[in-house]
C-alpha positions as CSV (number, residue, x, y, z in Angstrom):
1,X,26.8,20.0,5.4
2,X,23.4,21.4,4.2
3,X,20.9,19.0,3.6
4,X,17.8,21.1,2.8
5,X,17.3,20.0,-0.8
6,X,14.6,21.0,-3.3
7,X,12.2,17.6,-4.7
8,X,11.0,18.9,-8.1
9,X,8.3,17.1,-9.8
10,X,6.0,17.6,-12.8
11,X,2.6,17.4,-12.6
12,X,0.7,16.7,-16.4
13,X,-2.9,16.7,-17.7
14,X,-4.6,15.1,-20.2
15,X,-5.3,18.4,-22.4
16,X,-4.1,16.4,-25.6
17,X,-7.6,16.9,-27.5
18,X,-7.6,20.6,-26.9
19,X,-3.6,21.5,-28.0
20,X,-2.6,22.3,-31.1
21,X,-1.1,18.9,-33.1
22,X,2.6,18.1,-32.0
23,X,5.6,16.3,-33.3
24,X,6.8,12.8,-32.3
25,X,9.4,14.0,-30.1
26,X,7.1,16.6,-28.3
27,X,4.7,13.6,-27.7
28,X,7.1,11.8,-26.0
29,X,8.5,14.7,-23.7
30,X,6.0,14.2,-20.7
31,X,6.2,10.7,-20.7
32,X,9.8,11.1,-20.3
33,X,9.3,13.8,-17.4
34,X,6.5,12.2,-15.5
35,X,9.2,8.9,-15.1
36,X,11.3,11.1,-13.4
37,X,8.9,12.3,-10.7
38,X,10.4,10.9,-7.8
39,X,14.1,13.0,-8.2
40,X,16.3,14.0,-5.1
41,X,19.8,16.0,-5.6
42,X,21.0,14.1,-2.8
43,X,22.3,11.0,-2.8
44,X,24.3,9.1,0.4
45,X,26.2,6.2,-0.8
46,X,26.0,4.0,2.3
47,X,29.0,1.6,3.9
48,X,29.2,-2.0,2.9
49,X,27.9,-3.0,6.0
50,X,24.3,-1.7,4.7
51,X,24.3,-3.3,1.2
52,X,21.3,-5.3,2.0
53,X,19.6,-2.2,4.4
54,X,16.2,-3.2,4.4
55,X,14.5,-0.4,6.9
56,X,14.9,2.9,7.9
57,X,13.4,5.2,11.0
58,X,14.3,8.3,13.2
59,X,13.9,9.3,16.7
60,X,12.0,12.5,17.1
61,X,14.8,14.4,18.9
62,X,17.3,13.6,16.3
63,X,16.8,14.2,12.8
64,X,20.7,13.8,11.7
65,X,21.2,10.1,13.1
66,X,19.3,7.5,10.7
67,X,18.4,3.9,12.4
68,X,18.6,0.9,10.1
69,X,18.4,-2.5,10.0
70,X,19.3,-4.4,7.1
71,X,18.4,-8.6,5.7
72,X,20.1,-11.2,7.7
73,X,21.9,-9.8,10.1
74,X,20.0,-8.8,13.8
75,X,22.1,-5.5,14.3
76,X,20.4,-1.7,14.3
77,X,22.8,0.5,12.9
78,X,22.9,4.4,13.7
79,X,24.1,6.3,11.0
80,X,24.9,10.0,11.0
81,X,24.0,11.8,8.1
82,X,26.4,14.7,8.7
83,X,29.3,12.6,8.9
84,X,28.3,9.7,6.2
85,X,28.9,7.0,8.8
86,X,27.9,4.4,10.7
87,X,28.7,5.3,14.7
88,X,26.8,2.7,16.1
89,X,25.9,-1.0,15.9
90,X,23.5,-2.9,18.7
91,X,22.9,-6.6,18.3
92,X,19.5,-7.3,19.6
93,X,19.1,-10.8,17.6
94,X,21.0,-13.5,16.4
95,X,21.0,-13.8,12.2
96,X,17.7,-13.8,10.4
97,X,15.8,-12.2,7.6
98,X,15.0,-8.5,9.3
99,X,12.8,-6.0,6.8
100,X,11.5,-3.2,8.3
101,X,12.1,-1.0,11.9
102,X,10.5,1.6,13.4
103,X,10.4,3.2,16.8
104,X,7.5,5.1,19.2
105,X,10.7,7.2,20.8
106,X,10.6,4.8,23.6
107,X,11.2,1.3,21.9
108,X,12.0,0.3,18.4
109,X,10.3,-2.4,16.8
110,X,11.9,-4.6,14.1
111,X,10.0,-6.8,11.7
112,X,11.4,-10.1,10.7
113,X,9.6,-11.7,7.3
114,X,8.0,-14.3,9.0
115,X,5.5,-11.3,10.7
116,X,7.7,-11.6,14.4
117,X,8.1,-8.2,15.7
118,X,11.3,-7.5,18.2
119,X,11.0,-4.5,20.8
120,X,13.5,-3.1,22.5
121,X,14.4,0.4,24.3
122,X,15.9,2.6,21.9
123,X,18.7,2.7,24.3
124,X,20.8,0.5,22.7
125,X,23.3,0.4,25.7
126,X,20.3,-1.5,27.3
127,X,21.2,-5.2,28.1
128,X,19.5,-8.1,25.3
129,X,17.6,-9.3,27.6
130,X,15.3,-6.3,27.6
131,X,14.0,-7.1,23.8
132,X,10.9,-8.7,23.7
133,X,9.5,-10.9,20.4
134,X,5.8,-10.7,19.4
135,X,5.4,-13.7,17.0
136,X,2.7,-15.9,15.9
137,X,0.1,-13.3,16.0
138,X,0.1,-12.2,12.5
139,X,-1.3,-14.3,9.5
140,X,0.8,-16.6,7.8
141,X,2.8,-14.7,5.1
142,X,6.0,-13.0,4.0
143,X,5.8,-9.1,5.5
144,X,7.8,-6.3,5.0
145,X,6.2,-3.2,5.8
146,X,5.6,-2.1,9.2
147,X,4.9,1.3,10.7
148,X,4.4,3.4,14.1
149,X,1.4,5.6,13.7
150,X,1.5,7.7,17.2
151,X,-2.3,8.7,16.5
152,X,-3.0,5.5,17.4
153,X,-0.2,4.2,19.6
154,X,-0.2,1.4,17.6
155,X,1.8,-0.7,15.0
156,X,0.4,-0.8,11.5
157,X,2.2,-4.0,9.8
158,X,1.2,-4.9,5.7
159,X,1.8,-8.0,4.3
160,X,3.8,-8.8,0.8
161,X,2.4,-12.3,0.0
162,X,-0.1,-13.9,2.4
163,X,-2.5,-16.4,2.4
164,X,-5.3,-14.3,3.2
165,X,-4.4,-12.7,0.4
166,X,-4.8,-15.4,-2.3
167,X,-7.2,-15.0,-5.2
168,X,-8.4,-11.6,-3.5
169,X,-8.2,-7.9,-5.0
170,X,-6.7,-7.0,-1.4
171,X,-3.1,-6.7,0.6
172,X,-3.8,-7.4,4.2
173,X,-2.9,-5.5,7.5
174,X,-2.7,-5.7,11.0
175,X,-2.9,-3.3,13.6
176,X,-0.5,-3.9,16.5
177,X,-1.3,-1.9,20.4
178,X,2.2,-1.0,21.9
179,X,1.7,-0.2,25.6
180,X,3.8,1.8,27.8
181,X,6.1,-1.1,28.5
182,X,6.8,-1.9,25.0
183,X,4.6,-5.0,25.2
184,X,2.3,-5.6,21.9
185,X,-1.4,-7.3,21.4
186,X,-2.8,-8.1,18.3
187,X,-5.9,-5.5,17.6
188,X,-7.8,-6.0,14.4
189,X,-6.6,-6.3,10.8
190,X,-7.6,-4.6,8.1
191,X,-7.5,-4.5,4.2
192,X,-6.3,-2.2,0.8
193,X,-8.4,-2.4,-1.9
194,X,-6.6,-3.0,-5.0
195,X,-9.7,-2.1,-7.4
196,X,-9.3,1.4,-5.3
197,X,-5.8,1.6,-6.3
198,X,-6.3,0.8,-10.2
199,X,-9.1,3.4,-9.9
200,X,-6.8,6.0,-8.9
201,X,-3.5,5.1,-10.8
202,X,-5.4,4.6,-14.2
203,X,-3.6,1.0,-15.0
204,X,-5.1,-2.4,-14.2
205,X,-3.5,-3.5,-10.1
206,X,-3.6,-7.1,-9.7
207,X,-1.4,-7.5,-7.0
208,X,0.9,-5.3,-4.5
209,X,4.0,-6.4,-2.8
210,X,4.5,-3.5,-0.2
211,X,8.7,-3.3,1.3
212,X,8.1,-0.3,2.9
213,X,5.7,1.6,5.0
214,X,6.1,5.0,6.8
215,X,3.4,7.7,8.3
216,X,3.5,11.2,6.9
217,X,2.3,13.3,10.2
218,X,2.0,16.5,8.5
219,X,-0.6,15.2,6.1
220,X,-2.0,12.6,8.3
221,X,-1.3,10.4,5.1
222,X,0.2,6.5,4.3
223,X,3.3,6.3,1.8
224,X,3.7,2.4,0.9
225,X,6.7,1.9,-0.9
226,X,6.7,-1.0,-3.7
227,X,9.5,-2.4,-5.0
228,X,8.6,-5.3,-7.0
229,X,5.9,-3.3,-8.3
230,X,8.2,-0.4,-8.8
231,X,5.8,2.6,-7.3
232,X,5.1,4.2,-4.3
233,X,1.5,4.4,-3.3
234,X,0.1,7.3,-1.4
235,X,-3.4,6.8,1.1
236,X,-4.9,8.8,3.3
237,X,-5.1,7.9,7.1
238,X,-7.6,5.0,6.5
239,X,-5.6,3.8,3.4
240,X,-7.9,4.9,1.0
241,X,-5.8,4.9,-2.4
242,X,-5.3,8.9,-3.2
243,X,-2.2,8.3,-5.6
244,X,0.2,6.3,-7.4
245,X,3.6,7.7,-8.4
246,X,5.9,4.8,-10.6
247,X,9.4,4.8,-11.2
248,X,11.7,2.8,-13.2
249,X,14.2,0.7,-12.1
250,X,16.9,2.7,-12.5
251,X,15.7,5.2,-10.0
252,X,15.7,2.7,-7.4
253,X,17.6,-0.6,-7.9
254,X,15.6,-2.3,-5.2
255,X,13.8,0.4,-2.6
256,X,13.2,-1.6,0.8
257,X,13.0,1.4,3.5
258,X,10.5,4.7,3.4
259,X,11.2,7.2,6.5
260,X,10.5,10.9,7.2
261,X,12.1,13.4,9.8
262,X,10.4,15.8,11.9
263,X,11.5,18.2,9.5
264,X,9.4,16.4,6.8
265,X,12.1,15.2,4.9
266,X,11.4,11.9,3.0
267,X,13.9,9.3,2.9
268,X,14.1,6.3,0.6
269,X,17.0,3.4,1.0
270,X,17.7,0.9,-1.7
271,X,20.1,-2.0,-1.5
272,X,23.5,-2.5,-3.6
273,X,23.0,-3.0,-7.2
274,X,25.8,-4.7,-9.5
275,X,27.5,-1.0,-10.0
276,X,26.9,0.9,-7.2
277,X,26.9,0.3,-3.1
278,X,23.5,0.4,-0.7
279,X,22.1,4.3,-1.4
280,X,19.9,6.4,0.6
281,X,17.9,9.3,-1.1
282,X,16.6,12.6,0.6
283,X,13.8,15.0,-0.6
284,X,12.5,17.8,1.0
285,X,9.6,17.8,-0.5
286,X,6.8,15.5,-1.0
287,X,4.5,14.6,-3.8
């Protein structure tokens, strides 16, 4: 199967008071266009098994078999993109409400909601006893988003609704050290300023509920994906706001993982919708 696709996207600029006076219908054109700037041409309809897939990561060696884990069940799947199927399923936890995962090519890490973070060797023959739970560390909250940034050797974990957040312009984040054995230590937290991110969307930002987080290495850059607030937020490597892209909620019934390949090849999963099953999206290229 070929999977280099082509991610088009329109870019527009405000040059209304300089053109020439159009009809309604031309008005409405870019609107139309700029909703559909997050297109892929190719779509994976994922097994049953994935319906509620909730997090999505590769290993750096392997760009054709897509880790997941998905909400309440404590199972990574490997899932081979050539052969649109599951081949593998490891059980490192009992049941519980897993969101995100993500691996340093040593270990994978799995976020549960309640900010607990699971390590384990990514390989999955390895016996449970090998995973390792980091918990009570984080702030008290709801988390979703969680990321390996390899700069840093280090987990970067945002929150979706935290206390630290109330009556603030701000989504907190931690910063997690993974040493060589896998073991994690809480390092500092830090904060995205929503006034920043209303500055460079354009629209008023009073709150941002992040389900996905993933590290761009060719640009250096942050993608935190949204889906309660439908958009996909784009920050440089000090998450300093640099764009917004928004969708509608047809593009993405509910978009819970954000991943790239080495290849850098985005990927964005969203869970089963009334009509359709769990779907994973591909684009080659970035905005």
């Amino acid at each position: 199967m070929n999977i280099d696709l082509i991610f088009s996207m329109m870019l527009f600029s405000g040059l209304a008071a300089c053109q020439s006076p159009t009809t309604k219908s031309e008005q409405e054109k870019p609107a139309q266009e700029e909703s559909a700037a997050l297109q892929a041409d190719k779509t994976f309809v994922l097994p049953k098994k994935l319906n509620e897939i909730s997090g999505i990561t590769f290993l750096s060696n392997d760009n054709q078999m897509l880790y997941a884990v998905q909400d309440e069940s404590g199972t990574v799947y490997s899932y081979n993109l050539n052969e649109e199927k599951i081949v593998s399923e490891y059980a490192f936890a009992d049941a519980g409400d897993y969101e995100e995962i993500t691996t340093d090519g040593q270990y994978f890490f799995v976020l549960r909601s309640d900010g607990a973070i699971y390590s384990f060797p990514v390989d999955l023959q390895a016996a449970k006893s090998e995973v390792q739970i980091f918990e009570g560390a984080l702030g008290k909250g709801e988390y979703e988003s969680m990321s390996y940034d390899p700069q840093r050797k280090a987990l970067y974990v945002l929150c979706k609704l935290c206390n630290l957040d109330k009556g603030n312009p701000s989504v907190s984040g931690y910063i997690v050290n993974v040493d060589a054995a896998g073991k994690l230590s809480l390092k500092e937290n830090f904060q995205i300023n929503l006034d920043a991110v209303a500055a460079v969307d354009g629209k008023s930002v009073k709150s941002l509920k992040p389900s996905s987080l993933s590290k761009r290495s060719s640009s250096n850059e942050w993608y935190v994906l949204s889906s309660v607030d439908k958009l996909l937020l784009i920050t440089d490597d000090t998450f300093q706001p640099k764009k917004v892209i928004r969708f509608e909620k047809k593009q993405f019934e509910q978009p819970e993982g954000i991943t790239f390949d080495t290849e850098d090849r985005m990927y964005i999963s969203t869970e089963k919708n009334k009509a359709k099953n769990a779907l994973l999206f591909q684009y080659n290229k970035q905005p």
